[in-house]
PyMOL Python script that loads the backbone (N, CA, C, O; Angstrom):
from pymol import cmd

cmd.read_pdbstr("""\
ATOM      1  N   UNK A   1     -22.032  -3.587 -22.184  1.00  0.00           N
ATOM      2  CA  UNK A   1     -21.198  -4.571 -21.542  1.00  0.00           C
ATOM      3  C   UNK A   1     -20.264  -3.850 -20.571  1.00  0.00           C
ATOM      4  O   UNK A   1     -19.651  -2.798 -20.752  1.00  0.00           O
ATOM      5  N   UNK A   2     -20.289  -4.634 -19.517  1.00  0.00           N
ATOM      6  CA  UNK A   2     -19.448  -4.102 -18.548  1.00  0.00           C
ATOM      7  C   UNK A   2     -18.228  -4.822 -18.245  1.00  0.00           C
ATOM      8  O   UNK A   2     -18.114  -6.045 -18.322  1.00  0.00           O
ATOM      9  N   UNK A   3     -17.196  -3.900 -17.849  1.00  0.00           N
ATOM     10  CA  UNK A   3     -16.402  -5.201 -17.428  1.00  0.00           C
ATOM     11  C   UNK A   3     -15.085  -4.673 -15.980  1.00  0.00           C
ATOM     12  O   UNK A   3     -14.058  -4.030 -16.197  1.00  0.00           O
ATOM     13  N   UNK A   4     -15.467  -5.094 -14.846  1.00  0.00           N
ATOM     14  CA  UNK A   4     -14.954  -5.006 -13.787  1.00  0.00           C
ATOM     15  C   UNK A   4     -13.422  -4.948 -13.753  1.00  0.00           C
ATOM     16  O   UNK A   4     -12.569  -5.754 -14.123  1.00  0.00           O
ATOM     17  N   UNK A   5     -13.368  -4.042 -13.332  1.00  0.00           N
ATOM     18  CA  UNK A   5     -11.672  -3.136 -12.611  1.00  0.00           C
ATOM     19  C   UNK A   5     -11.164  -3.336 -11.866  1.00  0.00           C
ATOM     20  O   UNK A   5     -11.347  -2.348 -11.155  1.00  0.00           O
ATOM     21  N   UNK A   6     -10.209  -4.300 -11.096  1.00  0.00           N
ATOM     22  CA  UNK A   6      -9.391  -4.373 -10.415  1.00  0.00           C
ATOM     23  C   UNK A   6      -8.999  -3.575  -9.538  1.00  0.00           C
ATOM     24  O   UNK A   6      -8.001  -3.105 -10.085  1.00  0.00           O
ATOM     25  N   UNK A   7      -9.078  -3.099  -8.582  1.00  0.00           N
ATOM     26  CA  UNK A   7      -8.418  -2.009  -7.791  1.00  0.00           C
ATOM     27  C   UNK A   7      -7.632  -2.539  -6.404  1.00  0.00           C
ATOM     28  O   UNK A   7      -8.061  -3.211  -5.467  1.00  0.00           O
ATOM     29  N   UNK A   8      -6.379  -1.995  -6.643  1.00  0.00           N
ATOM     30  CA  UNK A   8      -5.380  -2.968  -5.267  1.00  0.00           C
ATOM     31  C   UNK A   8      -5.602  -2.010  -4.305  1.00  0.00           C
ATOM     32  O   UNK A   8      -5.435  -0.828  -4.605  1.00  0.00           O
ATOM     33  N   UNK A   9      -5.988  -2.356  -3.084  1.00  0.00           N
ATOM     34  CA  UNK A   9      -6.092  -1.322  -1.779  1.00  0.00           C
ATOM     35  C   UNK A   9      -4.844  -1.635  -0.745  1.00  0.00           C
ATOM     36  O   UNK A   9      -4.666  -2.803  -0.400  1.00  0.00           O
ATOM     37  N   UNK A  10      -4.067  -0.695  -0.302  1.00  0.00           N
ATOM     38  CA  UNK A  10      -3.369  -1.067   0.120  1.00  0.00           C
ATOM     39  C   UNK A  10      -2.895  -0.490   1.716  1.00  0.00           C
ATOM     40  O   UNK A  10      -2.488   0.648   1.481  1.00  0.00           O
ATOM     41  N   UNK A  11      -2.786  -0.686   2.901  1.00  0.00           N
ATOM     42  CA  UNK A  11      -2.685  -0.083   4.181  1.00  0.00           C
ATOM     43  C   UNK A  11      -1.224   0.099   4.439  1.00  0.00           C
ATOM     44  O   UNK A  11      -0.590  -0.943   4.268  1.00  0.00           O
ATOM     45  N   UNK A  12      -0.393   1.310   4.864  1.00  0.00           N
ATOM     46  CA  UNK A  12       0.436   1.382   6.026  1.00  0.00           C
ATOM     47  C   UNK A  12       0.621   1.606   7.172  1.00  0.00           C
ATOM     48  O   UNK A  12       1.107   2.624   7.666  1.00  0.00           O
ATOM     49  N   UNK A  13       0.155   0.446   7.808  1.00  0.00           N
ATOM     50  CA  UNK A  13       0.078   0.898   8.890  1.00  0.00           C
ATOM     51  C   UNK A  13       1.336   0.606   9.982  1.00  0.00           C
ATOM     52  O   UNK A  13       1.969  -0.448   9.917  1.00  0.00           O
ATOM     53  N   UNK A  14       1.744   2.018  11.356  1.00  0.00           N
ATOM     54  CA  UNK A  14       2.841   1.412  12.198  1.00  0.00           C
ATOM     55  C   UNK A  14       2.972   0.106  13.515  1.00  0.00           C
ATOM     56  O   UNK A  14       2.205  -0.085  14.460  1.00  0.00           O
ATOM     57  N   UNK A  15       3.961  -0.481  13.218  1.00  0.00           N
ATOM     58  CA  UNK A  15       3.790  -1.834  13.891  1.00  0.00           C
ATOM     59  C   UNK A  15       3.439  -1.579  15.559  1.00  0.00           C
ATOM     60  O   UNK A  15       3.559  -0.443  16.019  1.00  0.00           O
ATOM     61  N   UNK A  16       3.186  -2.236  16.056  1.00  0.00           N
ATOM     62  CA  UNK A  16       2.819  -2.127  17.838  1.00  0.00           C
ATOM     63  C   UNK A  16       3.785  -2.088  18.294  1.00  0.00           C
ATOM     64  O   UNK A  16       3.970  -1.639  19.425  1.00  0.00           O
ATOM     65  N   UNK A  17       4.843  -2.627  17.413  1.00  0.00           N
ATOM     66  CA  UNK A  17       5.935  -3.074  19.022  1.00  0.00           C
ATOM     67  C   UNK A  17       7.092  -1.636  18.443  1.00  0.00           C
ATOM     68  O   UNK A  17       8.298  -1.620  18.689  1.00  0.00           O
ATOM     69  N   UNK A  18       6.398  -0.622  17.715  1.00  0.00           N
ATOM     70  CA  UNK A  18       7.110   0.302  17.584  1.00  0.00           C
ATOM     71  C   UNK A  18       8.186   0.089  16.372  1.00  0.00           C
ATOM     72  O   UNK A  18       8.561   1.165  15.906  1.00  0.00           O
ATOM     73  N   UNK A  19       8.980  -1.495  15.533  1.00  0.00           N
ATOM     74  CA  UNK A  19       9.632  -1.302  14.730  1.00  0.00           C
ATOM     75  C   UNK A  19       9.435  -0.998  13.091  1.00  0.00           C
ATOM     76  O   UNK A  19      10.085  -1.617  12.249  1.00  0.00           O
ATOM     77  N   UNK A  20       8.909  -0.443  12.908  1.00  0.00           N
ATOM     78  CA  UNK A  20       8.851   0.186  11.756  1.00  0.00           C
ATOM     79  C   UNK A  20       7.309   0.175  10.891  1.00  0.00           C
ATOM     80  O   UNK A  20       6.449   0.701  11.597  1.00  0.00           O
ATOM     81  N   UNK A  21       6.800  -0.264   9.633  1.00  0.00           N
ATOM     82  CA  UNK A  21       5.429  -0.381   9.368  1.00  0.00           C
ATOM     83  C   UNK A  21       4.937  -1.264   8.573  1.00  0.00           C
ATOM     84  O   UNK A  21       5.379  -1.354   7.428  1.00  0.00           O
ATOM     85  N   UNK A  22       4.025  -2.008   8.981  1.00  0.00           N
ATOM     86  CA  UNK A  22       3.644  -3.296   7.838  1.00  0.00           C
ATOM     87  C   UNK A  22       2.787  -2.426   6.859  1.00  0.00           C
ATOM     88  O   UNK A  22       1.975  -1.526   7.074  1.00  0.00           O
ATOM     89  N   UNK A  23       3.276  -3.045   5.639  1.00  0.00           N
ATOM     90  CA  UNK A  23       2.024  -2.972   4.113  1.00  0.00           C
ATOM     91  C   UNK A  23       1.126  -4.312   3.829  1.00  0.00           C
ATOM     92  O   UNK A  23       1.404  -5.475   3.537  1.00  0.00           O
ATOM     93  N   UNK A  24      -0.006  -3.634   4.042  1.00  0.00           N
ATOM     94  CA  UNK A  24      -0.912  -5.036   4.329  1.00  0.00           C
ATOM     95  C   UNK A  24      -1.552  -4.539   2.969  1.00  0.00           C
ATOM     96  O   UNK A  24      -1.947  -3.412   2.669  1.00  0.00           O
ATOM     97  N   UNK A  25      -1.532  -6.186   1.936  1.00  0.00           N
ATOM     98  CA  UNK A  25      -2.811  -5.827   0.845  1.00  0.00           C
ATOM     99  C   UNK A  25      -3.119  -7.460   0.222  1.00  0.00           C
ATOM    100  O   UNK A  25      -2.268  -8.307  -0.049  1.00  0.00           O
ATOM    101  N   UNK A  26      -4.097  -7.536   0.142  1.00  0.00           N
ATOM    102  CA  UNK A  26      -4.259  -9.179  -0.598  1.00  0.00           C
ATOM    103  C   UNK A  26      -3.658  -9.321  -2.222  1.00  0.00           C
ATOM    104  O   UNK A  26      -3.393 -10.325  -2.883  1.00  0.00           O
ATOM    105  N   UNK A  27      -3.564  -7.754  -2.572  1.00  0.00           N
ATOM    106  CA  UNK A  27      -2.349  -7.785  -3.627  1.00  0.00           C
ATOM    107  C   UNK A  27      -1.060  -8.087  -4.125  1.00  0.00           C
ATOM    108  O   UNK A  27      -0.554  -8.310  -5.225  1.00  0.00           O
ATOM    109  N   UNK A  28      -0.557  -7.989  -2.469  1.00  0.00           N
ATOM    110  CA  UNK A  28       1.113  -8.567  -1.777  1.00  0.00           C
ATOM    111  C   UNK A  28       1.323 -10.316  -2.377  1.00  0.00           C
ATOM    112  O   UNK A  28       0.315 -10.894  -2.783  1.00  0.00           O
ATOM    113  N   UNK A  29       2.372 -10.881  -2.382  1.00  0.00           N
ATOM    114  CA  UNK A  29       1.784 -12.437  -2.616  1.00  0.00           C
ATOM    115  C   UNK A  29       1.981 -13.419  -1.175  1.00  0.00           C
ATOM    116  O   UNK A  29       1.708 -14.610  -1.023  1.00  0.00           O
ATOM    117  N   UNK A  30       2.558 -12.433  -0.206  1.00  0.00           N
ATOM    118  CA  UNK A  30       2.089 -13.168   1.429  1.00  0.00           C
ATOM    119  C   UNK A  30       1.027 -12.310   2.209  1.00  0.00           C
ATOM    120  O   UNK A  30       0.851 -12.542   3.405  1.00  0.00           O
ATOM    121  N   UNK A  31       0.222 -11.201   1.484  1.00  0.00           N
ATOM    122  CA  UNK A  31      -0.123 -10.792   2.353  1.00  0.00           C
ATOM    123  C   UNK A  31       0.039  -9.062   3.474  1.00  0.00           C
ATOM    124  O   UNK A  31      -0.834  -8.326   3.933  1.00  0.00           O
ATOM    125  N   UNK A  32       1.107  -9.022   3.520  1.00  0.00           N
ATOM    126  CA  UNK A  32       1.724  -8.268   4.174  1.00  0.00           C
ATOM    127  C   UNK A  32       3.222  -7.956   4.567  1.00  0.00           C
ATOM    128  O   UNK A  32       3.705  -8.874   5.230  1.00  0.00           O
ATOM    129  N   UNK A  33       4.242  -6.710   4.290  1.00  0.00           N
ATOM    130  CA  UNK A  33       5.607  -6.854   4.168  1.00  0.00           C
ATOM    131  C   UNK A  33       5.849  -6.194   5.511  1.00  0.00           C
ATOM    132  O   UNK A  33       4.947  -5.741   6.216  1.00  0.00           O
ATOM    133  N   UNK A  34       7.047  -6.177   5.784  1.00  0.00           N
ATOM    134  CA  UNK A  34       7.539  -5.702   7.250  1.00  0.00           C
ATOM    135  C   UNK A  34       8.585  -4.776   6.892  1.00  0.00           C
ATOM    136  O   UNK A  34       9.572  -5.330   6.408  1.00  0.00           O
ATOM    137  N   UNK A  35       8.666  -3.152   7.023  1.00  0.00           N
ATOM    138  CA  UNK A  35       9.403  -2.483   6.703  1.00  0.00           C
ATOM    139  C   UNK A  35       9.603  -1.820   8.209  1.00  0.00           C
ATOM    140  O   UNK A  35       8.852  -1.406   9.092  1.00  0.00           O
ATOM    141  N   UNK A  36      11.339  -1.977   7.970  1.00  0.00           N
ATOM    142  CA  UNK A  36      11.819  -1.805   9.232  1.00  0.00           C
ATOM    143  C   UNK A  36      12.963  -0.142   9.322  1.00  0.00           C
ATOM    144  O   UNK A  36      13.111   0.501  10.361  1.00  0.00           O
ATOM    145  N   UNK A  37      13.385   0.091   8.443  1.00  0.00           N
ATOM    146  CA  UNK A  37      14.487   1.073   8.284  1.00  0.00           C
ATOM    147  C   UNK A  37      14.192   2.365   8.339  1.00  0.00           C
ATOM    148  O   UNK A  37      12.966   2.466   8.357  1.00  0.00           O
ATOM    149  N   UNK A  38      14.806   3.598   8.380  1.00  0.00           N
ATOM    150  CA  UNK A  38      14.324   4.888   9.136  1.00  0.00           C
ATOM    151  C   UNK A  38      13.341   5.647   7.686  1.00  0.00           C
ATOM    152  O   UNK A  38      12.606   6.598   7.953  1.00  0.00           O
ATOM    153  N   UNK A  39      13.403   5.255   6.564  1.00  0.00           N
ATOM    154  CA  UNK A  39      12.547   5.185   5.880  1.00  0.00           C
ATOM    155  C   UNK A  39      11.184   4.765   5.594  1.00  0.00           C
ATOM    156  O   UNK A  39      10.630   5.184   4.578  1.00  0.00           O
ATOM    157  N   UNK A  40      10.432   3.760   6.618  1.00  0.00           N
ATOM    158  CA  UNK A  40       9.755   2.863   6.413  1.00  0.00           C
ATOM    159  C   UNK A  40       8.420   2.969   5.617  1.00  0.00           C
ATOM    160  O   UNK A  40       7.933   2.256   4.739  1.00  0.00           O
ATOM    161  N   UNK A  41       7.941   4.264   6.312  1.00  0.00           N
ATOM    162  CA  UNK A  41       6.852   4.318   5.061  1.00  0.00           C
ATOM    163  C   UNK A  41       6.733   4.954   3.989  1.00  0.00           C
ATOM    164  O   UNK A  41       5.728   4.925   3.278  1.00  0.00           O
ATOM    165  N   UNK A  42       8.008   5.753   3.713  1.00  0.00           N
ATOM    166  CA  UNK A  42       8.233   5.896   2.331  1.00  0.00           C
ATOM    167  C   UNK A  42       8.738   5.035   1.438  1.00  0.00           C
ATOM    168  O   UNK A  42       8.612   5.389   0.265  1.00  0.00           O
ATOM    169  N   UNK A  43       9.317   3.923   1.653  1.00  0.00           N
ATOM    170  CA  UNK A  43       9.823   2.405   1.056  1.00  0.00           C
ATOM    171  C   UNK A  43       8.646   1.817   0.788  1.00  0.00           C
ATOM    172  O   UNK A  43       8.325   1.589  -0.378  1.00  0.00           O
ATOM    173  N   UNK A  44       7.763   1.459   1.946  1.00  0.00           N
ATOM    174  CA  UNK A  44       6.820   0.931   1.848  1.00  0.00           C
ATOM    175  C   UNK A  44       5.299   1.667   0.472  1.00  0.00           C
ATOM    176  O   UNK A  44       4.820   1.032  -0.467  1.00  0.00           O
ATOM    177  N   UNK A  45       5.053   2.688   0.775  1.00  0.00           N
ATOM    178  CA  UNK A  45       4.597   3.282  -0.430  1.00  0.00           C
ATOM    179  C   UNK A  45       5.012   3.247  -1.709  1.00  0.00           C
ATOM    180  O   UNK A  45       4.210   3.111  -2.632  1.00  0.00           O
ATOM    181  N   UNK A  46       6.570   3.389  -1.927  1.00  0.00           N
ATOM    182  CA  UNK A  46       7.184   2.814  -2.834  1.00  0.00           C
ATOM    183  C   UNK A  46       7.077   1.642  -3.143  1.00  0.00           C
ATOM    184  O   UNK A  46       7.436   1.489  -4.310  1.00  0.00           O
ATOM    185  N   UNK A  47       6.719   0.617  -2.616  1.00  0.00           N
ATOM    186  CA  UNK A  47       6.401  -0.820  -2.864  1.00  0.00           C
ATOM    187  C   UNK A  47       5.349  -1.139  -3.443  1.00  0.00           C
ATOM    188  O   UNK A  47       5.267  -1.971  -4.346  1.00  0.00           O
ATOM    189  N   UNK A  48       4.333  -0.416  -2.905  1.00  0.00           N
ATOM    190  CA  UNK A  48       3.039  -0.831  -3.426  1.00  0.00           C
ATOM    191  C   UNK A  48       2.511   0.343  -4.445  1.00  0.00           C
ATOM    192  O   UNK A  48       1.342   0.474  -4.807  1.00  0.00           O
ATOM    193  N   UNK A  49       3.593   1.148  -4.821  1.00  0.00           N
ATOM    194  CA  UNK A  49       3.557   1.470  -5.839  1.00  0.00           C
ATOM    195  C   UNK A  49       3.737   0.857  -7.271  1.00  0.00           C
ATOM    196  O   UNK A  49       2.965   0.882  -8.230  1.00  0.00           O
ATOM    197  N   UNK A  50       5.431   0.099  -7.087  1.00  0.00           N
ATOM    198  CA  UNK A  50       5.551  -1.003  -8.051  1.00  0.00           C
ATOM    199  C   UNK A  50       4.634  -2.065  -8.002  1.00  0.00           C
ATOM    200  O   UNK A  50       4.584  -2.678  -9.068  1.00  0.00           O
ATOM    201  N   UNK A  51       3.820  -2.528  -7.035  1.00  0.00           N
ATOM    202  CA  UNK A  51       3.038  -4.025  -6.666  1.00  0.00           C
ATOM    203  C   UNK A  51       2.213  -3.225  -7.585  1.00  0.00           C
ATOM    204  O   UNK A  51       2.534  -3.725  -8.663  1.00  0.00           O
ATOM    205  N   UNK A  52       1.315  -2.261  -7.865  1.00  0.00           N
ATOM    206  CA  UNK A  52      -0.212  -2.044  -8.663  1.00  0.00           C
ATOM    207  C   UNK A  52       0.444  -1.412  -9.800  1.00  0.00           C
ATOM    208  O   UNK A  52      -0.241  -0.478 -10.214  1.00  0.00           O
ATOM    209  N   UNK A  53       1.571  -1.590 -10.485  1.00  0.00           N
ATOM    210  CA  UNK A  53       1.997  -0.625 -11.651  1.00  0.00           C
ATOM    211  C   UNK A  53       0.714  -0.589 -12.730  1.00  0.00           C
ATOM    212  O   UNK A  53       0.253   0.359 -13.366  1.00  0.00           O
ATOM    213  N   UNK A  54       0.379  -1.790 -12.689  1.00  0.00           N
ATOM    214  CA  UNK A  54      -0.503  -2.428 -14.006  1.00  0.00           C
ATOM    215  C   UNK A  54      -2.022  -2.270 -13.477  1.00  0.00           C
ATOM    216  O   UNK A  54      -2.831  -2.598 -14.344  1.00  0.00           O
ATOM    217  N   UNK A  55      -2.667  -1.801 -12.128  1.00  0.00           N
ATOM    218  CA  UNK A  55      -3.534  -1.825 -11.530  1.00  0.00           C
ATOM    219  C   UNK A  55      -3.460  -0.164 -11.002  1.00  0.00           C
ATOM    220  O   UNK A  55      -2.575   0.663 -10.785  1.00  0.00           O
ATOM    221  N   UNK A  56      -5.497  -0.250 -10.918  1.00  0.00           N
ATOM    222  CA  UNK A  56      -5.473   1.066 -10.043  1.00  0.00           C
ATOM    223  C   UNK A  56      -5.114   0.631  -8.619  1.00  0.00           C
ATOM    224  O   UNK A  56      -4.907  -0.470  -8.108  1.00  0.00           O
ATOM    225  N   UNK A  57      -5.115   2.044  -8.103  1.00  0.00           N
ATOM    226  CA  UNK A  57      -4.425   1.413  -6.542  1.00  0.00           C
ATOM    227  C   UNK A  57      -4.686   2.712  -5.654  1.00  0.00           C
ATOM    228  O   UNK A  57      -4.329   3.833  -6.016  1.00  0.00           O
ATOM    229  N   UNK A  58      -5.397   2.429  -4.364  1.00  0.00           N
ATOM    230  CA  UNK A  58      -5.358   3.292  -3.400  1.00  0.00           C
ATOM    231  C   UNK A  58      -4.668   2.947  -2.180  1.00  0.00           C
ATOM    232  O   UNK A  58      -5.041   1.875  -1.703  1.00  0.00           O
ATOM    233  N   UNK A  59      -3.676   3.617  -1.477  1.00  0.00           N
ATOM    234  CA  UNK A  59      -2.605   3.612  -0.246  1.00  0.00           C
ATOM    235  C   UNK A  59      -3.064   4.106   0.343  1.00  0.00           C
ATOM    236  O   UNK A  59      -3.126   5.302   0.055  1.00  0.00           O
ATOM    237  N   UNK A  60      -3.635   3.745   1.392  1.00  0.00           N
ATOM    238  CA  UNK A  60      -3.925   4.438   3.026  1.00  0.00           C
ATOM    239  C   UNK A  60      -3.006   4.465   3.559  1.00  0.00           C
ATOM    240  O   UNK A  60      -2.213   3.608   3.168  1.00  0.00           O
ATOM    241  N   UNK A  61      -2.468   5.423   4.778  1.00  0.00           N
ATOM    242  CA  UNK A  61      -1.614   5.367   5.610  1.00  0.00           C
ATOM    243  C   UNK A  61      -2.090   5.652   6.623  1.00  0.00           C
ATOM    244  O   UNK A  61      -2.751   6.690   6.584  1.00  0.00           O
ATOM    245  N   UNK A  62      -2.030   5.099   7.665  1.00  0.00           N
ATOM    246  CA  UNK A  62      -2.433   5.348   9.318  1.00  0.00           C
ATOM    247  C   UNK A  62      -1.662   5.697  10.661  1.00  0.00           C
ATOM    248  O   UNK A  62      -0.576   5.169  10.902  1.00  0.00           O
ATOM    249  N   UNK A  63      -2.044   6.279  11.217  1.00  0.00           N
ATOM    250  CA  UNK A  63      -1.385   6.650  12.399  1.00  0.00           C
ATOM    251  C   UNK A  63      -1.398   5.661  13.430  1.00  0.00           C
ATOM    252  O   UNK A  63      -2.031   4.638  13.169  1.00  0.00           O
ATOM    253  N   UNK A  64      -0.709   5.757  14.799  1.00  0.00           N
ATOM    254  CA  UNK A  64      -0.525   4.819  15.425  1.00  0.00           C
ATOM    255  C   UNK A  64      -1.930   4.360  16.110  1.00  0.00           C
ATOM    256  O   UNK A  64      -2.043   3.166  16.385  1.00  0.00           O
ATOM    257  N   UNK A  65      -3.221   5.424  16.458  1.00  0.00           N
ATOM    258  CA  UNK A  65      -4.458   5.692  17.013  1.00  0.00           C
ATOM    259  C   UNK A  65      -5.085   4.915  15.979  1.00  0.00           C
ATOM    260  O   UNK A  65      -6.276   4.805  16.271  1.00  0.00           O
ATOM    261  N   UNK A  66      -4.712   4.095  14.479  1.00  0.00           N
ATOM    262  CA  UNK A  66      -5.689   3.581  13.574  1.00  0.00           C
ATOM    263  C   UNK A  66      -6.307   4.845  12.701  1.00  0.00           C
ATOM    264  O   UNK A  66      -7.216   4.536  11.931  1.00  0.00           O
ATOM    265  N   UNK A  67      -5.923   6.193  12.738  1.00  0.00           N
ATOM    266  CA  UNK A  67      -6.595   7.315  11.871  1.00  0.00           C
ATOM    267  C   UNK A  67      -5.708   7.326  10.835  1.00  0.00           C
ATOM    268  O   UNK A  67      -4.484   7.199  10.800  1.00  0.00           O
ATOM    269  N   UNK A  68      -7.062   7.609   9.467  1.00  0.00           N
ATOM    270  CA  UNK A  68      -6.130   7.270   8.477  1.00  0.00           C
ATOM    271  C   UNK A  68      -5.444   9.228   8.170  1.00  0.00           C
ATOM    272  O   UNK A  68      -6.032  10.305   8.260  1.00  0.00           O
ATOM    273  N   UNK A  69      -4.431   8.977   7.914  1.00  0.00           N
ATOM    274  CA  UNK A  69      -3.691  10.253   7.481  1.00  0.00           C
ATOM    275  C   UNK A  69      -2.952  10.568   6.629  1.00  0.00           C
ATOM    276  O   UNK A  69      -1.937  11.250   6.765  1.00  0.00           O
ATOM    277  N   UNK A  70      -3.609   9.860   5.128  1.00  0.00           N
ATOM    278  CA  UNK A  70      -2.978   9.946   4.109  1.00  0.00           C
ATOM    279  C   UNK A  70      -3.872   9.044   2.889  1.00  0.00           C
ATOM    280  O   UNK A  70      -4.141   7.842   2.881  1.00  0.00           O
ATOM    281  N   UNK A  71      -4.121   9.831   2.148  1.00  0.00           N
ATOM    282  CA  UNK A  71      -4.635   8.691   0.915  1.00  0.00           C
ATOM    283  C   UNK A  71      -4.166   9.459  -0.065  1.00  0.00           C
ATOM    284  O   UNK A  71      -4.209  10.652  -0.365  1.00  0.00           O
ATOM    285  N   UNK A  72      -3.447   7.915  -0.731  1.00  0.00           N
ATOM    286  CA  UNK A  72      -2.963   8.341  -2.526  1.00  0.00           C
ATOM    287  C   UNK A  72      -3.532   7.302  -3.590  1.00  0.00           C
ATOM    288  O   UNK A  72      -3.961   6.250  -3.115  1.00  0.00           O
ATOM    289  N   UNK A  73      -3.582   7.443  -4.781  1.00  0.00           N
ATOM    290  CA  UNK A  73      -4.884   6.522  -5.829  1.00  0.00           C
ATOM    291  C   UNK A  73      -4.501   6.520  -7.325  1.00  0.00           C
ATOM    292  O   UNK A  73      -3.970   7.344  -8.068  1.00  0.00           O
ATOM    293  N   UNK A  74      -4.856   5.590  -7.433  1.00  0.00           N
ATOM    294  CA  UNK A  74      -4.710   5.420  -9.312  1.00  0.00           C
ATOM    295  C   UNK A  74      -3.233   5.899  -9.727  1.00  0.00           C
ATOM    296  O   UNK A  74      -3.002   7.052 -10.091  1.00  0.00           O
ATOM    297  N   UNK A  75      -2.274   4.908  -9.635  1.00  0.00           N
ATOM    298  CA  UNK A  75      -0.964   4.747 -10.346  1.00  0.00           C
ATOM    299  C   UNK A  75      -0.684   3.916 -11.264  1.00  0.00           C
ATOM    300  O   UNK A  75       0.421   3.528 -11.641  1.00  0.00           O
ATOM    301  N   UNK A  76      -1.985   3.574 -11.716  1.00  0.00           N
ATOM    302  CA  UNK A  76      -1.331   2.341 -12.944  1.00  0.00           C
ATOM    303  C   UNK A  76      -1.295   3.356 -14.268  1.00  0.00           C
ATOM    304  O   UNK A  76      -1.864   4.380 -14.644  1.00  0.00           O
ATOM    305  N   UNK A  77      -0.333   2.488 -14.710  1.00  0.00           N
ATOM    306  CA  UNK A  77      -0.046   2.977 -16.121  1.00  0.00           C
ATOM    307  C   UNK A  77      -0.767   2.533 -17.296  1.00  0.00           C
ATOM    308  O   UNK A  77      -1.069   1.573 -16.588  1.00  0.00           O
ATOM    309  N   UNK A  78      -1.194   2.354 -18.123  1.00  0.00           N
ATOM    310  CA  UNK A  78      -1.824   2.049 -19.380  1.00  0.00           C
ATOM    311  C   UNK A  78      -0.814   1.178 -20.310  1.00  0.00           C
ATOM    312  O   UNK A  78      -0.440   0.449 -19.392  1.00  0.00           O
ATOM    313  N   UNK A  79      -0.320   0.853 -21.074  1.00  0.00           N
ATOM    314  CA  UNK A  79       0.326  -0.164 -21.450  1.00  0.00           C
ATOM    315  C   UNK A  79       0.282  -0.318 -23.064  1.00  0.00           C
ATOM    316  O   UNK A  79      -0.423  -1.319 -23.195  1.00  0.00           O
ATOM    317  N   UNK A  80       0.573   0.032 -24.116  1.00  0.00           N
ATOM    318  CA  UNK A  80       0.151   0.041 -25.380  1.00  0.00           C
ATOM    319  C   UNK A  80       1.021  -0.838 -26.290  1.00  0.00           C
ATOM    320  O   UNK A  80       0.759  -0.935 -27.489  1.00  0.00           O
TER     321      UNK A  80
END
""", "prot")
cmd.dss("prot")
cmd.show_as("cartoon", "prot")
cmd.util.cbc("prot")
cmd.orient("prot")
């Protein structure tokens, strides 16, 4: 018996108009967040860190060219 795994995928990518970086994941519950502050994609990683606590989870991060330049994976915790 098998039984299918959940895995939240999650993108940071930087916005066009230059202010800061959306986290896009169908894991989000709109979708996608707008991080604006001189932190942005370390907040933002932080986010979708807490969003998959309970889930595996892979974070892409991308450059402004669309290249990805960063992957991090499997942060869920186990739960007993």
């Amino acid at each position: 018996m098998s039984s299918a795994i959940s895995k939240h995928v999650y993108e940071v990518r930087p916005r066009k108009d230059h202010r800061g970086v959306d986290l896009i994941s169908d894991a989000l519950p709109f979708g996608w967040l707008w991080y604006g502050e001189p932190n942005a994609s370390g907040n933002a990683i932080g986010c979708a860190k807490f969003f998959s606590r309970s889930h595996d989870a892979v974070i892409r991060v991308y450059d402004e060219a669309g290249n990805v330049i960063g992957i991090a994976g499997s942060f869920s915790r186990s739960f007993m």
